[in-house]
FILO-751340 format. One record per residue (C-alpha): chain; x, y, z; residue in one letter. Coordinates in steps of 0.25 Angstrom, whole numbers, plus 5000, padded with zeros to 4 digits. Layout:
  chain    c1    c2    c3  res
      A     X     Y     Z    a
...
//
This chain:
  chain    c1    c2    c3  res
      A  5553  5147  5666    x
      A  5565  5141  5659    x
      A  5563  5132  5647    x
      A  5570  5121  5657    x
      A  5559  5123  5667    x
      A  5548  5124  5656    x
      A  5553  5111  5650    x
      A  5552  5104  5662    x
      A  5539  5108  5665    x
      A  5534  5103  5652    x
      A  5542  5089  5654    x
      A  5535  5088  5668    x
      A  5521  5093  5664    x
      A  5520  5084  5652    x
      A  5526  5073  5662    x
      A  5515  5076  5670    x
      A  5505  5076  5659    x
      A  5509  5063  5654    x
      A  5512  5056  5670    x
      A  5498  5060  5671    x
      A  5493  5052  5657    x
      A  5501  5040  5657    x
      A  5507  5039  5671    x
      A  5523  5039  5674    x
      A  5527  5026  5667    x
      A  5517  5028  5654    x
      A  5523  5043  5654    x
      A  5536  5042  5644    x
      A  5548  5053  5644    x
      A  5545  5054  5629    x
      A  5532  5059  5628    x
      A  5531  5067  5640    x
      A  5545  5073  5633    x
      A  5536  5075  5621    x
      A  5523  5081  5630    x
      A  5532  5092  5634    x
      A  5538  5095  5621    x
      A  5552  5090  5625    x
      A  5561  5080  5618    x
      A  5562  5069  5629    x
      A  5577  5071  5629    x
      A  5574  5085  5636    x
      A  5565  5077  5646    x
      A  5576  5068  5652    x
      A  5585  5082  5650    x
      A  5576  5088  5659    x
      A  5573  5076  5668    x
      A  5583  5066  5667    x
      A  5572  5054  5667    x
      A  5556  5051  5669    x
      A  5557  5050  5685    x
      A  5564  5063  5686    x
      A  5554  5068  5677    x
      A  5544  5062  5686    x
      A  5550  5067  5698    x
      A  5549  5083  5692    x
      A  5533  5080  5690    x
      A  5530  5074  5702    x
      A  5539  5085  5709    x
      A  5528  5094  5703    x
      A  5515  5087  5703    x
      A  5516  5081  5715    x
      A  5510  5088  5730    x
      A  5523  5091  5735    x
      A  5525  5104  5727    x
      A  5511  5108  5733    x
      A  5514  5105  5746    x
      A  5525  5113  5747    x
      A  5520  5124  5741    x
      A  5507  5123  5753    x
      A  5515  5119  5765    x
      A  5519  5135  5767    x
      A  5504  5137  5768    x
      A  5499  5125  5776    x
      A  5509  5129  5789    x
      A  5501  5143  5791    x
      A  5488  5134  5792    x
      A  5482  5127  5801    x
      A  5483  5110  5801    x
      A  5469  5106  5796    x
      A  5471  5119  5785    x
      A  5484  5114  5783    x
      A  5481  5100  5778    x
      A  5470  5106  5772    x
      A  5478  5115  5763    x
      A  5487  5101  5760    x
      A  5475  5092  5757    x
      A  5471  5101  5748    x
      A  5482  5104  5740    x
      A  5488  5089  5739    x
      A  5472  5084  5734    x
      A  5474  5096  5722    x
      A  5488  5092  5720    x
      A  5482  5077  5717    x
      A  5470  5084  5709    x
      A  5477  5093  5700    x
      A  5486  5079  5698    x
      A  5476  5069  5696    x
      A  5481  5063  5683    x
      A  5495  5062  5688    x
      A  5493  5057  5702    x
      A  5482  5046  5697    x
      A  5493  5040  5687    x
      A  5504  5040  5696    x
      A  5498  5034  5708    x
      A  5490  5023  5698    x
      A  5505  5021  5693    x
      A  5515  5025  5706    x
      A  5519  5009  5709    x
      A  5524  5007  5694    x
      A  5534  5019  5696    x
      A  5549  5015  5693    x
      A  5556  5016  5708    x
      A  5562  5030  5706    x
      A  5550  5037  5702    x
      A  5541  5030  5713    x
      A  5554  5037  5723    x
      A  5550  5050  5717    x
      A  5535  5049  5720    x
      A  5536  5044  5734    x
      A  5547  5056  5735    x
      A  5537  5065  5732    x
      A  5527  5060  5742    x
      A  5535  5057  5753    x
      A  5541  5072  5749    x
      A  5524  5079  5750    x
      A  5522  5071  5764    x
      A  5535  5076  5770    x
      A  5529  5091  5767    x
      A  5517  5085  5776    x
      A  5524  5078  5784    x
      A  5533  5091  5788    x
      A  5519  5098  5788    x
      A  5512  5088  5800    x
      A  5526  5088  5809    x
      A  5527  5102  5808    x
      A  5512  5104  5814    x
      A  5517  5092  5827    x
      A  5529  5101  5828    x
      A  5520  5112  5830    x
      A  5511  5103  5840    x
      A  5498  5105  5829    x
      A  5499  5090  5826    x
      A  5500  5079  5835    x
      A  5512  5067  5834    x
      A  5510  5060  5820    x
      A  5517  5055  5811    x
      A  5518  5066  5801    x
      A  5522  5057  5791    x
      A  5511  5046  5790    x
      A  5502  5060  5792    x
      A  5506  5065  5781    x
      A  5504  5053  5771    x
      A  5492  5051  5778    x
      A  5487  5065  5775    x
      A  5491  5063  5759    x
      A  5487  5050  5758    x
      A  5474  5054  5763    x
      A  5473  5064  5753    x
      A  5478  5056  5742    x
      A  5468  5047  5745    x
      A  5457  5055  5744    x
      A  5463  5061  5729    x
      A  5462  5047  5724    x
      A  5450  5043  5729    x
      A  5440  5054  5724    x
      A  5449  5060  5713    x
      A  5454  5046  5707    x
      A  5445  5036  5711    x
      A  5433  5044  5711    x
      A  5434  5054  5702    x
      A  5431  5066  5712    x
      A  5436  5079  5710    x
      A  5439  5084  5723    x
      A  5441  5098  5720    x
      A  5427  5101  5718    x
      A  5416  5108  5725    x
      A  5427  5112  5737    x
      A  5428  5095  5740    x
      A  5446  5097  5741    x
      A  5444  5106  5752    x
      A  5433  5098  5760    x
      A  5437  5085  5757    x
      A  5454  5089  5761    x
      A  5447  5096  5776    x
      A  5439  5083  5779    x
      A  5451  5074  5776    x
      A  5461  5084  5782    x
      A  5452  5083  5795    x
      A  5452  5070  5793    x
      A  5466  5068  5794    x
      A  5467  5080  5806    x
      A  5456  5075  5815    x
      A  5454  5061  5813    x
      A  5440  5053  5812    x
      A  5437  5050  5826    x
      A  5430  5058  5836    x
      A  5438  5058  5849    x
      A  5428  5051  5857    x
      A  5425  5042  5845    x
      A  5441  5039  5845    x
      A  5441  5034  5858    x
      A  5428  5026  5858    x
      A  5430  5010  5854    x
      A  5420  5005  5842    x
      A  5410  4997  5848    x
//
């Protein structure tokens, strides 16, 4: 590793540090110049400025990476085991995060405009990788016509929801006891094979 590369590790993992502790806008140049044992000047040198600071760490620490890495993986499975392999992986992503992703999203809304443009990048970037993942099966006639667009926010955001419910709200870790891989195959078959019986489906409530 070159003493370039190593210095911009410590400027983003102090970034990261710091992000997680006081949030993007309580987070200064200066001291998170001084948690990586830089001089701020070599920061910006580095960077050029805070949002493209900000960009590098969330280019890291978001699921995007991840996703990359698994999608090779997720093609030689089947569906169901495919979203399986996903769920899992995005609700670890968030875990392993925690700090970071409860600040920023408690914080998101009071971003400066070209910093909220890189989040929502990011996101809109992870569901295209699932997106690409649901059009790919309909191509191959394993999925029926969807939209894989509104399927792939719907499956994150289901996920997401869950994360924040039991881990933030309610203080649950949900990697104990085997609960990650239970709880992501009774919400991926959830999101496969719906609720409704298919006689109950067709039959009015009376």
């Amino acid at each position: 590793m070159t003493n370039t590369v190593a210095t911009k590790d410590r400027i983003i993992d102090a970034a990261t540090l710091l992000v997680s502790e006081k949030g993007y806008l309580g987070a200064t140049t200066r001291e998170i110049a001084s948690r990586a044992g830089v001089t701020e000047l070599t920061l910006f040198r580095h960077f050029g400025s805070k949002e493209r600071l900000f960009e590098a760490l969330l280019g890291r620490q978001m699921f995007l990476p991840r996703l990359k890495e698994i999608m090779p993986k997720v093609d030689a499975l089947s569906y169901e085991e495919g979203l399986q392999v996903i769920g899992e992986g995005f609700l670890l992503s968030l875990k392993e995060r925690k700090p970071l992703i409860k600040i920023m999203h408690s914080e998101v809304n009071h971003y400066p405009d070209k910093v909220r443009k890189i989040y929502n990048q990011l996101i809109d970037a992870t569901r295209e990788v699932l997106k690409d993942y649901f059009a790919g099966l309909q191509k191959k006639k394993v999925l029926r016509a969807f939209g894989p667009d509104m399927a792939a926010k719907a499956f994150l955001g289901m996920l997401f929801s869950y994360f924040r419910t039991e881990e933030i709200m309610r203080g649950v870790d949900i990697t104990r006891g085997g609960r990650l891989s239970r709880d992501v195959r009774e919400l991926v078959d959830l999101f496969v094979n719906g609720t409704a019986s298919r006689n109950g489906a067709k039959r009015r409530h009376s």
